[in-house]
N, C-alpha and C positions, 0 to 999 in steps of 0.2 A: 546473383547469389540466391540460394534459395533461401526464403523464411522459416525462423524456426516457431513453433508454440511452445513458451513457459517451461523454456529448458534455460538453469543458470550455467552459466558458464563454470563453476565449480563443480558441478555432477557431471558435464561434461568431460571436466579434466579428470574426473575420478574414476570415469567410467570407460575410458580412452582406450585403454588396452586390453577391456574384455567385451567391448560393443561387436554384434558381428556387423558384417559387412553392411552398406544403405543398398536399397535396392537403386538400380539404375536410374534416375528421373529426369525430366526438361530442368533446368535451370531456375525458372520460375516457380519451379513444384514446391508448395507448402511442406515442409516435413513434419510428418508425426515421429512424436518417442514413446514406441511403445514396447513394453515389456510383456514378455509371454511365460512359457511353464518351463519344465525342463524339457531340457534341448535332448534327454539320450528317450525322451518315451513317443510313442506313437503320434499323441495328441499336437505335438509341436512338430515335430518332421513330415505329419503327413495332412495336418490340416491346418493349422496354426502358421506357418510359415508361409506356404507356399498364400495363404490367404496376406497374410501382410505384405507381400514381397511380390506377387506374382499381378493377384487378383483385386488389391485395392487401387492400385495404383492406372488401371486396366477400367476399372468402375469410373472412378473420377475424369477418365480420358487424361490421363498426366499431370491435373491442376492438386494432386496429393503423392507426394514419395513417403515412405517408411525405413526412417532406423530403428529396427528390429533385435533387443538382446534378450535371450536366456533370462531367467531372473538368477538362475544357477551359476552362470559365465559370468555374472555381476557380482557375488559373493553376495547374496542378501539372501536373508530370511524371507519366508514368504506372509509374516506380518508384517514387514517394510514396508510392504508395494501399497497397503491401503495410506501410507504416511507419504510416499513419494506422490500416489498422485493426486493427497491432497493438499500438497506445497504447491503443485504444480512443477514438480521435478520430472514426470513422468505424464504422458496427454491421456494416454491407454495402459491398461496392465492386465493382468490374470492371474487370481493367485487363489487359491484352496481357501473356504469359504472357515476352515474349524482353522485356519489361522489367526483369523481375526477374533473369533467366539470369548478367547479368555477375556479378553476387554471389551468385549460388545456380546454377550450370548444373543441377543435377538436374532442374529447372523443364524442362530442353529436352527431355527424355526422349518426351513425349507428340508434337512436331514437329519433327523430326530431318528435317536436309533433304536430299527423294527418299524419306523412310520411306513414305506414303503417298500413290498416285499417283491414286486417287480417291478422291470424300468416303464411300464404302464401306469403306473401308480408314480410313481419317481417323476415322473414328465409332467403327469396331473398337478402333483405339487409343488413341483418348480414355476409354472408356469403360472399358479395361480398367487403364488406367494410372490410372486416378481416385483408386482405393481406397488406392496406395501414397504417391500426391502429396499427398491430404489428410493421410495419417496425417505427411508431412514437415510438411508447413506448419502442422500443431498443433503438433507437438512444438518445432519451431526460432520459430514467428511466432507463436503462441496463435490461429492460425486454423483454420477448418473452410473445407473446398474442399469446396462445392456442386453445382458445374456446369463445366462446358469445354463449349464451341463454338466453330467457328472462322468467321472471315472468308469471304470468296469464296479461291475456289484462287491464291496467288501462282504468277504466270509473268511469264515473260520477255517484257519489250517493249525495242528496240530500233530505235537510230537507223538505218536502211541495211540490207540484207538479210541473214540470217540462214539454212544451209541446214540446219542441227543444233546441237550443243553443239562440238562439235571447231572451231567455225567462232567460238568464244567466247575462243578463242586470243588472247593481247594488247588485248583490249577493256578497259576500264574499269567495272566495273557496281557499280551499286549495290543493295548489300542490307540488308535491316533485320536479320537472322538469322543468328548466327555460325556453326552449321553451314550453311545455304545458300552459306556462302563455302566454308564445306571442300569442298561439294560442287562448286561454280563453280568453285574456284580447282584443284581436280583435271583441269579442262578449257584450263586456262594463260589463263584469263581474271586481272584484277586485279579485287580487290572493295574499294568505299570503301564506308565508312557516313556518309552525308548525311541531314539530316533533309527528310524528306519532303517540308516545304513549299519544299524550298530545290532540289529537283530538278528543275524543270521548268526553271528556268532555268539550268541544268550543263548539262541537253541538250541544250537550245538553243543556248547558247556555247562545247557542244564537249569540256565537259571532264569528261561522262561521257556514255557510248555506250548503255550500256541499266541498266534497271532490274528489280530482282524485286519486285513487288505484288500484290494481289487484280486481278482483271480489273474489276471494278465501281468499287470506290475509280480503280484507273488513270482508268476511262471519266468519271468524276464532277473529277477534278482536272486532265481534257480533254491526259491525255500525247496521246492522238492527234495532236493539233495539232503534238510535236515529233519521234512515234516513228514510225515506218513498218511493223516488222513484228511481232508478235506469236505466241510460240511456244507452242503448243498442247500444254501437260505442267506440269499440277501441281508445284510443286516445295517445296510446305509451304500451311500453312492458316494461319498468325498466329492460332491456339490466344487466346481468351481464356479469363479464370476470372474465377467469380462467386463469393467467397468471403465469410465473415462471423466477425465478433470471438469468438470459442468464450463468454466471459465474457454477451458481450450474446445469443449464441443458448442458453447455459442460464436465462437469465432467463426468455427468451420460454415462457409455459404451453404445454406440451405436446401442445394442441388446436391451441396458433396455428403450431406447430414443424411439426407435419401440414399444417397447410396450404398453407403457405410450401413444404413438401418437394413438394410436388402442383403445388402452382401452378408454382413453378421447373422443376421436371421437362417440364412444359409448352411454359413460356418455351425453354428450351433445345432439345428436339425441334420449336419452332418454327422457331429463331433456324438447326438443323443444314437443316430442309429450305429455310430461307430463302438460304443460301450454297449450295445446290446452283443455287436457281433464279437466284440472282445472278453466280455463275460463267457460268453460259450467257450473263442478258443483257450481262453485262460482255464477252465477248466477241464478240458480236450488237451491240454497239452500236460495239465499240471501230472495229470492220470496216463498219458500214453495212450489215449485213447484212437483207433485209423484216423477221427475226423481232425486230426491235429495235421493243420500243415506244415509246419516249422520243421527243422532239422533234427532236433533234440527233442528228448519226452521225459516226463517224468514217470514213475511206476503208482503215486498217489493213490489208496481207495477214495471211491466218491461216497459219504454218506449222503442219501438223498431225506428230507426232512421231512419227520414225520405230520399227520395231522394235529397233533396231541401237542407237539412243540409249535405249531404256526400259531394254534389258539394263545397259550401262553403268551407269545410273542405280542398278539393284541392284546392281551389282557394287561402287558404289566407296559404295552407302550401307555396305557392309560393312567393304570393305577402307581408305574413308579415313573418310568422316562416323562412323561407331558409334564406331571405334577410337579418335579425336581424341577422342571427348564420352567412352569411358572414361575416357580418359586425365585428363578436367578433371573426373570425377565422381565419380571412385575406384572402390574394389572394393565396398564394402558397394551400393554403389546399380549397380553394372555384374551384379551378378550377381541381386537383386532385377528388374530392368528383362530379362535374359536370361530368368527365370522368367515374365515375366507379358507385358510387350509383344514381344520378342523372341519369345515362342514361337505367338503369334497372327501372327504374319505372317511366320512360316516363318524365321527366323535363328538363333533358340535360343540356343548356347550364344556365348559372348564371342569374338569374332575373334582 
């Protein structure tokens, strides 16, 4: 029979009917439970899985199989997953870093919105802010932090024309990212938080003007059909993290901890050049653009963004977005984060 790690027997039974399938394993194979993102977006169908199912198992020569679920197919929120695997309910997880923020803002540190206006920048800051976010999340959750990758670039889509951000004046928008509002809401825009699937029909009936999202997701849950313009300026990545139960990754032998470090390293420098090439088609498809290759298009103008607005953009990630997220993350972590991300993208010391 195979072994399992720090799965109870009661999340098993609860989780029984929406688990997908184990990958195929020797008998002796260790099982991991590990929980991924959603199962209908690119990220899970085309690197996510086939890496837990295909390629981990492949790494280890057999001595590791993977029961792999959706966190969507489970019915949880994607603030659960940091509580499953710090029960030790779950070995591995991945879940959207601004889900954790309302009860941990240190979390926002790595996507502060306007911190990075390309995924060059975005990779800089992920990678540097890594080493201080794992050592939070063992100490406070009993986790180890793995990996960070983000999404495709959230931007602004909007119902009615758009000629900059000053033009965001008395709008309504919706954001998933509590700094993306300090940053929007420094433009006298109003920010609501609506979920996701509940937005395309605000738009439509008026009672929100635009959204901030990835350009891929937007083009996949077809806002074209409600928005009309589309503004060309990063305004955050939707940061996830692939983290693991510290208790179940020192069990793991030492040869299979190496390999997993390998393979993941992988998976992640996949998943970072995969949101580069998905920001483009997300905005190539949102517009109708020849270079969309998909079947369907949208008719989207693209605002491309001015110089006069990127300045802004730095100006107030300093004077309002940094300031506000000290304020909610204290001194020990404002002056850690001035040390290590702040001095990689030119800010340094605390506002």
């Amino acid at each position: 029979m195979p072994t399992k790690l720090f799965i109870p027997f009661a999340l098993g039974l609860a989780l029984l009917s929406s688990q997908a399938p184990a990958a195929e394993s020797p008998p002796s194979a260790t099982m991991l439970k590990v929980f991924g993102s959603w199962d209908m977006l690119s990220q899970y169908k085309d690197f996510e899985k086939p890496f837990w199912t295909e390629a981990v198992p492949k790494l280890s020569e057999g001595r590791l199989g993977v029961e792999l679920t959706p966190f969507n197919q489970a019915g949880l929120k994607g603030s659960e997953m940091i509580r499953l695997m710090r029960l030790g309910m779950a070995d591995f997880g991945t879940t959207v870093l601004s889900y954790v923020s309302a009860e941990d803002p240190i979390v926002e540190g790595v996507d502060l919105g306007g911190l990075a206006p390309d995924i060059a920048t975005a990779r800089k800051v992920a990678d540097t802010g890594l080493p201080a976010l794992s050592r939070h999340f063992e100490k406070k959750y009993g986790i180890r932090v793995l990996a960070l990758w983000p999404y495709p670039a959230q931007m602004l889509l909007c119902k009615g024309p758009i000629s900059g951000l000053e033009s965001l004046k008395g709008r309504k928008i919706r954001v998933s990212l509590r700094t993306t509002s300090d940053l929007i809401e420094s433009f006298g825009a109003v920010t609501l938080s609506v979920p996701f699937d509940e937005t395309y029909a605000k738009i439509k009936d008026g009672s929100v003007d635009c959204l901030v999202t990835g350009t891929l997701p937007a083009y996949t849950a077809k806002f074209y059909e409600v928005t009309t313009h589309l503004y060309n300026l990063p305004l955050g990545w939707s940061m996830m993290l692939l983290g693991v139960n510290s208790s179940s990754w020192d069990k793991l032998e030492s040869k299979d901890q190496t390999a997993l470090r390998e393979g993941i390293r992988k998976l992640s420098d996949d998943l970072w050049h995969a949101a580069e090439s998905q920001t483009a088609l997300g905005i190539a498809c949102n517009s109708g653009s020849d270079r969309c290759a998909l079947d369907t298009k949208g008719s989207m103008t693209i605002v491309e963004a001015s110089d006069s607005d990127r300045s802004k953009v730095k100006h107030l990630l300093k004077q309002a977005v940094v300031k506000r997220w000290f304020e909610r993350c204290g001194s020990e972590c404002s002056k850690e984060w001035s040390k290590t991300v702040g001095k990689v993208i030119g800010l340094g010391a605390t506002p």
